[in-house]
C-alpha positions as CSV (number, residue, x, y, z in Angstrom):
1,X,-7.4,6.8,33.1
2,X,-5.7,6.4,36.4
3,X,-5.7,3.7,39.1
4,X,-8.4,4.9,41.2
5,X,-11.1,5.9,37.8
6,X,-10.8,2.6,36.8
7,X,-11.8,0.7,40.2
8,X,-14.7,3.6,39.8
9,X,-15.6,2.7,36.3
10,X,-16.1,-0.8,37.2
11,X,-17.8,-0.1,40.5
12,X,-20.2,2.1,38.8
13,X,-20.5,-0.9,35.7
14,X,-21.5,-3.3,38.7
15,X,-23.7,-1.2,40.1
16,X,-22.2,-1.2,43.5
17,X,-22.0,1.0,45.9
18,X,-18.5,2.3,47.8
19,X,-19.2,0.4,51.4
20,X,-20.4,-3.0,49.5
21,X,-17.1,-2.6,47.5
22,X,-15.2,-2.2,50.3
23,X,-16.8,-5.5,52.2
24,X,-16.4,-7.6,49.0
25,X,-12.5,-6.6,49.0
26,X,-12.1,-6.5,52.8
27,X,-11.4,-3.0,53.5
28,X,-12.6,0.2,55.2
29,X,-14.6,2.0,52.9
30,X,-12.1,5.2,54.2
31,X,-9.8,2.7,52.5
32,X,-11.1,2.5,49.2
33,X,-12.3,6.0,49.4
34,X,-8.4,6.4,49.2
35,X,-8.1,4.2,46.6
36,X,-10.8,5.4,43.9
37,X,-9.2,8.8,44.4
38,X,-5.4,7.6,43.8
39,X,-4.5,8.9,47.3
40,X,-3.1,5.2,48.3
41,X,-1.7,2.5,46.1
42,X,-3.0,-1.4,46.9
43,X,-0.8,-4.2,48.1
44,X,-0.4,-7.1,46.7
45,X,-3.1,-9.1,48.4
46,X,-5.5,-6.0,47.7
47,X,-4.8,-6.1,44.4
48,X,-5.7,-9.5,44.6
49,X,-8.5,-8.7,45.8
50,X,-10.1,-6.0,43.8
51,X,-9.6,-8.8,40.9
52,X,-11.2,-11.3,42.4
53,X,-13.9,-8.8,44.0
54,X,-14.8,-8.0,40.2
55,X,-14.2,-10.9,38.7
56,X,-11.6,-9.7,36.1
57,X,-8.0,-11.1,35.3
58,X,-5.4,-8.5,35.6
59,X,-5.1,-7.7,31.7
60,X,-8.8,-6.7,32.4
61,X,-8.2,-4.3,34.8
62,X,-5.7,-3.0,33.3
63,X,-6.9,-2.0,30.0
64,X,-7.2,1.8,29.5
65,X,-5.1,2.5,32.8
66,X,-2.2,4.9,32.0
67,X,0.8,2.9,31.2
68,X,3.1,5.1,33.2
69,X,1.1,5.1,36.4
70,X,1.1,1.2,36.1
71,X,5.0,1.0,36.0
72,X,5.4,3.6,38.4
73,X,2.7,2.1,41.2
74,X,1.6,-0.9,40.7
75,X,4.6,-2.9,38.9
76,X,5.8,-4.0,42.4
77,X,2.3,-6.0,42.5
78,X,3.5,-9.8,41.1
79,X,0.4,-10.3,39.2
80,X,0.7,-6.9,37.5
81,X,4.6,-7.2,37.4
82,X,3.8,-10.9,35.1
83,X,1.8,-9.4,33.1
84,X,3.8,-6.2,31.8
85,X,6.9,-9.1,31.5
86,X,4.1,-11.3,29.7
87,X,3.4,-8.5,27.5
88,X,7.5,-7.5,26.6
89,X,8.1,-11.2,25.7
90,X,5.4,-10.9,23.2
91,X,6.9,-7.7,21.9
92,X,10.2,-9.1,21.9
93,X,9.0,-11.8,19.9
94,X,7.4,-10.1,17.3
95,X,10.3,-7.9,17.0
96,X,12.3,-11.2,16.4
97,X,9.9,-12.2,13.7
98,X,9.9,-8.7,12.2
99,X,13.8,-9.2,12.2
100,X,13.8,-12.7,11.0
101,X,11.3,-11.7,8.0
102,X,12.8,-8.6,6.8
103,X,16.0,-10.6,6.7
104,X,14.6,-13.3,4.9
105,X,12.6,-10.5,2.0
106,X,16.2,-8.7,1.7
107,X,18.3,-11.5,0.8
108,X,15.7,-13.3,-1.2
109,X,14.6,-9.9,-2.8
110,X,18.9,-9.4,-3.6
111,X,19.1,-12.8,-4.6
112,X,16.2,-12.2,-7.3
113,X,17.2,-9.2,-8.3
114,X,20.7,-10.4,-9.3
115,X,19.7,-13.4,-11.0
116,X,16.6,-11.9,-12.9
117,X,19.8,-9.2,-13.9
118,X,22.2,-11.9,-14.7
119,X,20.4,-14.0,-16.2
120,X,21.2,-17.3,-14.1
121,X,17.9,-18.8,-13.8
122,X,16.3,-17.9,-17.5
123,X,19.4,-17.3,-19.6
124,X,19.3,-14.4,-21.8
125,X,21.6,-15.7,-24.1
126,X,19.6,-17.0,-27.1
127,X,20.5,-19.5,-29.4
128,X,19.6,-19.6,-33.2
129,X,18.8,-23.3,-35.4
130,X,18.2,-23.6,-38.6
131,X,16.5,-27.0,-40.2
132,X,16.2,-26.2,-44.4
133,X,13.8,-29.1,-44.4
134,X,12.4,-33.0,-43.8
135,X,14.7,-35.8,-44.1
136,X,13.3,-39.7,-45.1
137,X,14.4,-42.9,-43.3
138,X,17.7,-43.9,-44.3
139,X,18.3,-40.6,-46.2
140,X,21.8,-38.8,-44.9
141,X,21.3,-35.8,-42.2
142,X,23.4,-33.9,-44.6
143,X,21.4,-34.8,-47.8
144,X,19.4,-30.9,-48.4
145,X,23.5,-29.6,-48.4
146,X,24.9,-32.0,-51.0
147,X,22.3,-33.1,-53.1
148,X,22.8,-30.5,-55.7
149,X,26.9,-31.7,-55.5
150,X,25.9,-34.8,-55.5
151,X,23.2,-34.8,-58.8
152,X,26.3,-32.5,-60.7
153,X,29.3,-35.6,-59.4
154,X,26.7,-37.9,-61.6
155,X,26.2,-35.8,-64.3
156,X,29.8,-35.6,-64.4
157,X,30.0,-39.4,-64.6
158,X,27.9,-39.9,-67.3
159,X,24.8,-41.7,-64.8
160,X,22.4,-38.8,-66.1
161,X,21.7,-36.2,-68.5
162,X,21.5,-32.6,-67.4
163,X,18.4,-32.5,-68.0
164,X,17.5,-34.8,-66.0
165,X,20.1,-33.2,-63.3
166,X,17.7,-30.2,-63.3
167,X,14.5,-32.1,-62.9
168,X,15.9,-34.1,-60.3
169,X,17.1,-31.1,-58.3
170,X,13.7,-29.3,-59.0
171,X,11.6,-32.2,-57.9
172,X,14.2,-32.4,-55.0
173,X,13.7,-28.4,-54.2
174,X,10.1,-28.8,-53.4
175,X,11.2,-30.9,-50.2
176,X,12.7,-27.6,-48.5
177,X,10.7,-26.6,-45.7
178,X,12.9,-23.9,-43.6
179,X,12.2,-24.0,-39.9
180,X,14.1,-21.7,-37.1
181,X,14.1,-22.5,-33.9
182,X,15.3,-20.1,-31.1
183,X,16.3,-21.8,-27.6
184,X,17.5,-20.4,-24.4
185,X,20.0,-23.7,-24.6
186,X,22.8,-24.6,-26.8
187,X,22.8,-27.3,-28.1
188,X,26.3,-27.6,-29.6
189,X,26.7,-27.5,-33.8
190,X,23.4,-29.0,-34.7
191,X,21.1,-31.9,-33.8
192,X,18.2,-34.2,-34.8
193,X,14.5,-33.9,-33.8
194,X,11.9,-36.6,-34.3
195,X,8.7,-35.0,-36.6
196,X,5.6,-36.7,-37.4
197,X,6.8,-36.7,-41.4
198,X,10.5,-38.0,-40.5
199,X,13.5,-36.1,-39.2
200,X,14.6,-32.7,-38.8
201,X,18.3,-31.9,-38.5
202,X,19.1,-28.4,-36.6
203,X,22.2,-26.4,-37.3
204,X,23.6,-23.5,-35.4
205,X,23.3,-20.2,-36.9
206,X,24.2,-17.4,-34.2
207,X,23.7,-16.7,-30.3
208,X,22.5,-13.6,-29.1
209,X,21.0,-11.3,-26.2
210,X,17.5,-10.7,-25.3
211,X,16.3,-9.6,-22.0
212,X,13.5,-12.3,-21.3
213,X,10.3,-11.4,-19.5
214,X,10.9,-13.8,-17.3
215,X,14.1,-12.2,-15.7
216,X,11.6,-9.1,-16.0
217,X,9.4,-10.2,-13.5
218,X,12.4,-11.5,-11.3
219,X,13.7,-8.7,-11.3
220,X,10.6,-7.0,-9.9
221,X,9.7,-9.3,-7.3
222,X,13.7,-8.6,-6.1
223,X,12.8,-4.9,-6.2
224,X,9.5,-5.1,-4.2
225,X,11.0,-8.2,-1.9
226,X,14.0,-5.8,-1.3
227,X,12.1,-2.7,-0.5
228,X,9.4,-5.0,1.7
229,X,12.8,-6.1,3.6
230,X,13.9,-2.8,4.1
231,X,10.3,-1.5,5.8
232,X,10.9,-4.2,8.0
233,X,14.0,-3.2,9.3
234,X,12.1,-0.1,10.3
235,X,9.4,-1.4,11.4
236,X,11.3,-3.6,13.8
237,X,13.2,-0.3,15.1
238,X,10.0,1.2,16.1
239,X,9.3,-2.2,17.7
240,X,12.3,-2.5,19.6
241,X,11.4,0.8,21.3
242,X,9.5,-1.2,24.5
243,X,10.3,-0.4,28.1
244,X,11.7,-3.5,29.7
């Protein structure tokens, strides 16, 4: 739609005929006659005047007028030159968000990506305890190790038979309840954890490498952050294509 076919569309929407038109705008109906059929191109103040003769603002008017018309004839017009710079600056500033976002997905996405990979925020390295059972207050924490040494050194002395040696360490064997903990932490050679039936002392058995879901899932969300950056970028490309 051109210039003149939209001052007719609104006319005709108004119900108003060409010489009433012309009076509201101030203008020879000749005039507008020149007008509706895009033989003439408005001044400012008839511009002005056709807006306020219809009651519209100037994006109004505008809308469905060919955009190349408009910067061709009527960008010289101020109102119609503030808005087409009103509309840019809202173009330019979604570019710059487009920009600032897609920036924003790639390095977090990269940064995700690299530490799901590596491990830096859920460690894949895995650590192995092992606890052979319950230990008593006051017992020692290395008492399921050396009992069985230390029942033979008093057999050896003389302080008890071997019978009762063996009963002692059978009685004693019933107290072995094995427990394994795995933990993405080390926690140096062993230590001691409070249970409801006493203490539990942990020893360190062997590290090794698992790939945790966790670092899964980070890894994914680096992928699709990444990839969501990247569209962006494109995106914004095609955005930055606006006629200043």
């Amino acid at each position: 739609m051109n210039f003149g076919e939209r001052v007719k569309q609104l006319r005709s929407e108004r119900n108003l005929t060409q010489p009433q038109l012309a009076q509201a705008i101030g203008i020879e109906q000749s005039y507008l006659s020149k007008l509706e059929n895009d033989k003439s191109i408005p001044s400012a103040d008839i511009f002005q005047a056709i807006l306020k003769a219809f009651g519209v603002d100037v994006a109004t008017f505008l809308e469905g007028v060919d955009e190349k018309q408009v910067y061709r004839d009527l960008r010289q017009v101020p109102e119609v030159s503030n808005h087409l710079n009103a509309q840019v600056n809202t173009r330019i500033h979604s570019i710059k968000t487009w920009l600032f976002a897609s920036g924003i997905a790639l390095a977090l996405g990269m940064t995700l990506g690299i530490a799901g990979w590596r491990g830096l925020v859920f460690s894949n390295e895995m650590y192995s305890y092992y606890s052979p059972g319950v230990l008593q207050a006051g017992e020692p924490t290395n008492l399921f190790e050396k009992q069985e040494y230390a029942l033979m050194e008093r057999y050896t002395a003389h302080e008890i038979t071997d019978k009762e040696r063996v009963q002692l360490l059978q009685e004693f064997n019933k107290r072995f309840a094995q427990d394994y903990q795995l933990l993405d932490e080390y926690r140096g050679q062993g230590y001691i954890e409070k249970v409801p039936s006493g203490l539990r002392t942990y020893s360190f058995v062997r590290s090794s490498y698992a790939r945790r879901p966790q670092n899964r899932w980070l890894m994914l969300a680096g992928v699709l952050l990444t990839f969501g950056g990247i569209a962006g970028f494109i995106v914004e490309a095609r955005l930055r294509q606006v006629r200043l």
